[in-house]
N, C-alpha and C positions, 0 to 999 in steps of 0.2 A: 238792446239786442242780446240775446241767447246764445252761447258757444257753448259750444260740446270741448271741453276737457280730457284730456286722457295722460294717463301716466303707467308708468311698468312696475311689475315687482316680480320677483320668485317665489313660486309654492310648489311645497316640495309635494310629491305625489309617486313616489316609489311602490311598485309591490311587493308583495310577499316573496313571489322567487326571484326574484334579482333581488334582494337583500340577502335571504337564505343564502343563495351562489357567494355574494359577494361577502357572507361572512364565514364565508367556509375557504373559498381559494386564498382569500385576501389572504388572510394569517398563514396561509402553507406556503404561501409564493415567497411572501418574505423571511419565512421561516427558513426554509432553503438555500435562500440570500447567506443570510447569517448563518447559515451551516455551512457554508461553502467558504465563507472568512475565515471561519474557525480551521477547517481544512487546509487554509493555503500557509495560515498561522501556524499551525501544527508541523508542516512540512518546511516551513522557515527553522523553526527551534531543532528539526533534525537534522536539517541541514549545519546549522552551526554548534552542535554536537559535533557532529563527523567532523569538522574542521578541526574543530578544538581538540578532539580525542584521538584523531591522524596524526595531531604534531608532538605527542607526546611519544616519552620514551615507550617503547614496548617491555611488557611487563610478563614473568613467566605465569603460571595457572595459579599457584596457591598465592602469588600478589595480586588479583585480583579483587578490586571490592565486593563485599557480599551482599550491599545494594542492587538490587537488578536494573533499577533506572539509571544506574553509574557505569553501567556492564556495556550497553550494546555502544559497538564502532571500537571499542579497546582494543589498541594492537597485542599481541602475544609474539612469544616468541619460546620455537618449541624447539627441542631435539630429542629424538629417537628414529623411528624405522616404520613406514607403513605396513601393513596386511596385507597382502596380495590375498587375491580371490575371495574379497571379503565385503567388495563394493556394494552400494546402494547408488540404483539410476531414478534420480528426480522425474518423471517420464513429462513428455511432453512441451519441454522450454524449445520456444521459440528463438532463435536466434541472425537478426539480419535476414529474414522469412525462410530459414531452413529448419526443419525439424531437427530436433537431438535433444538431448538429457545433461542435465547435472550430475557428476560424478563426486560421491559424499565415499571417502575410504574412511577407516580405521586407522589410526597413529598412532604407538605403543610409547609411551614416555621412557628415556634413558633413566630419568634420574629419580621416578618411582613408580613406574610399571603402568601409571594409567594411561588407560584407554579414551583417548579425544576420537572425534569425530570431524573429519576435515571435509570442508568443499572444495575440489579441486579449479571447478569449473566447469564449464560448456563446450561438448564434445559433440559430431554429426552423429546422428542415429539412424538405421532405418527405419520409415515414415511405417510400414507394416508391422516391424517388429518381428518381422523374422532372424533378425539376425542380429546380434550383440556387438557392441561394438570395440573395438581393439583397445583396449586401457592396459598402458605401459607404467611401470614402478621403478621410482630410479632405487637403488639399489644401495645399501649401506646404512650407515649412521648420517640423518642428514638434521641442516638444520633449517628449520621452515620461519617466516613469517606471516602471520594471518590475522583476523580480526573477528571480536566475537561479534555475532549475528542473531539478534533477537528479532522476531516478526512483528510488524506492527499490531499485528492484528491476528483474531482465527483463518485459518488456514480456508478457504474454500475449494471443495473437490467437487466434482459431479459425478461420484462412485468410490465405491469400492476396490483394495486390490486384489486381485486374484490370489489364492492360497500357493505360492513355491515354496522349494526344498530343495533350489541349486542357487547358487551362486552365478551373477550378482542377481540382485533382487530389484525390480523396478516398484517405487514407493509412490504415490501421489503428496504426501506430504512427510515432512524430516520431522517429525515425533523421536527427540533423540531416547525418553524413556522407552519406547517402544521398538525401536532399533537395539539399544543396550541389550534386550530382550532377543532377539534375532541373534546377536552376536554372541549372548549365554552370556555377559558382564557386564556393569554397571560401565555408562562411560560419562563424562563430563558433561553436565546439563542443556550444555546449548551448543551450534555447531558454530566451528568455527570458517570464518572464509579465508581460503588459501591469496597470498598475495601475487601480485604483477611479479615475476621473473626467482621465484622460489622454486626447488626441487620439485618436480613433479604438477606443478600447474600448467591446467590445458588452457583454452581460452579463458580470460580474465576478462569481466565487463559487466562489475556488478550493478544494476542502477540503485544510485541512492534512493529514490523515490519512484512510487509509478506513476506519479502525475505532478507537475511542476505546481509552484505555487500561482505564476502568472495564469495559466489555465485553470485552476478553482475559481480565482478572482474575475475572468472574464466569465465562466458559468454564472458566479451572483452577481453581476452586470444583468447579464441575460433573467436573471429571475426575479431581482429588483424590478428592472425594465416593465416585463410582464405583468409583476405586480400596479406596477405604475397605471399601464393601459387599463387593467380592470378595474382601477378604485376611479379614473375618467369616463369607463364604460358607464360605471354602477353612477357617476353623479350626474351624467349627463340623460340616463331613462328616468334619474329621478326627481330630475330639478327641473321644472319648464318656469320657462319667463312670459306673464300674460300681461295684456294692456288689460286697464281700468280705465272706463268711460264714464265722465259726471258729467251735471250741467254747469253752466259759470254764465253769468250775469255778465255782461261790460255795460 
């Protein structure tokens, strides 16, 4: 008697665009992945910078190392007298969803005339801009603590600032060479952030970071993920499982 036989195998039969697709997304999705570890990484090692650089003694301007990777979160510690009517307003910081500006004054050093550049903090603004906002100067010889402030990264603006020639002057970004220039003197390279309960500081609440490390990390979850679903997408259009029918004898 005669029986018909049959057994399964995979053959692969993918096309040309769904390969093209899958060998174009695949590599970006996980690329991203791993862009985004790197990120959270990155935002780890500043964070234990800041810790480690916060518990140290504060140091005046010329004890500062002349590494710039040594430099940012150093505490200082200043004494002299700020500038009145000499201010720069960061424009546009959001604070607790109220409009207002950063106040970056001028501070004249006692003990050799230079000129730092301080952040005082975050003040209300009017949302229009009509109207300037009321920055008060405590008065005398004081002595301040703050920490120096390098940016991570280039600054992003969406313009230009308008050309003035009064006082204060609303900046999109603290370009301290380019300030130095406004003020007609050279001042100390990078700004410094004014600290929690120092002479003249408004609102203090600086963020160490704009994005935590656990939120990068669940983004390359999400684009792992994704990568995931399309490399299942791309096997399962290209992989079909077909029966094979013979004859067999018994």
């Amino acid at each position: 008697m005669d029986r018909t036989a049959q057994s399964r195998r995979l053959r692969w039969q993918g096309d040309w665009r769904t390969t093209v697709f899958a060998a174009v997304f695949l590599p970006l999705l996980t690329g991203l992945g791993f862009w985004q570890l790197e990120r959270a990484a990155e935002k780890v090692a500043i964070a234990a910078a800041w810790e480690a650089r916060q518990s140290q003694a504060p140091l005046g301007l010329a004890q500062l190392p002349a590494d710039e990777s040594e430099l940012a979160y150093r505490r200082v510690s200043l004494r002299g007298s700020f500038l009145p009517e000499r201010d720069f307003l960061v424009d546009n910081r959001i604070y607790r969803g109220q409009y207002g500006v950063e106040v970056i004054s001028p501070f004249r050093q006692s003990v050799d005339g230079a000129l730092v550049l301080v952040n005082r903090g975050w003040i209300a603004a009017d949302p229009a801009r009509r109207e300037l906002p009321d920055i008060s100067y405590p008065p005398g010889e004081l002595e301040l603590g703050a920490s120096v402030y390098i940016p991570p990264g280039e600054a992003y603006t969406l313009g230009e600032p308008q050309a003035q020639s009064s006082w204060p002057r609303r900046i999109l970004v603290a370009d301290t060479a380019e300030l130095g220039t406004m003020l007609g003197e050279p001042v100390f390279a990078h700004i410094l952030r004014l600290e929690q309960g120092s002479p003249g500081a408004l609102t203090i609440d600086w963020p160490l970071v704009n994005t935590q490390p656990e939120k990068h990390r669940a983004y390359a979850v999400q684009w792992f993920s994704m990568a995931a679903v399309l490399l299942l997408f791309y096997l399962w259009r290209s992989i079909k499982l077909e029966e094979i029918t013979g004859e067999s004898e018994a």
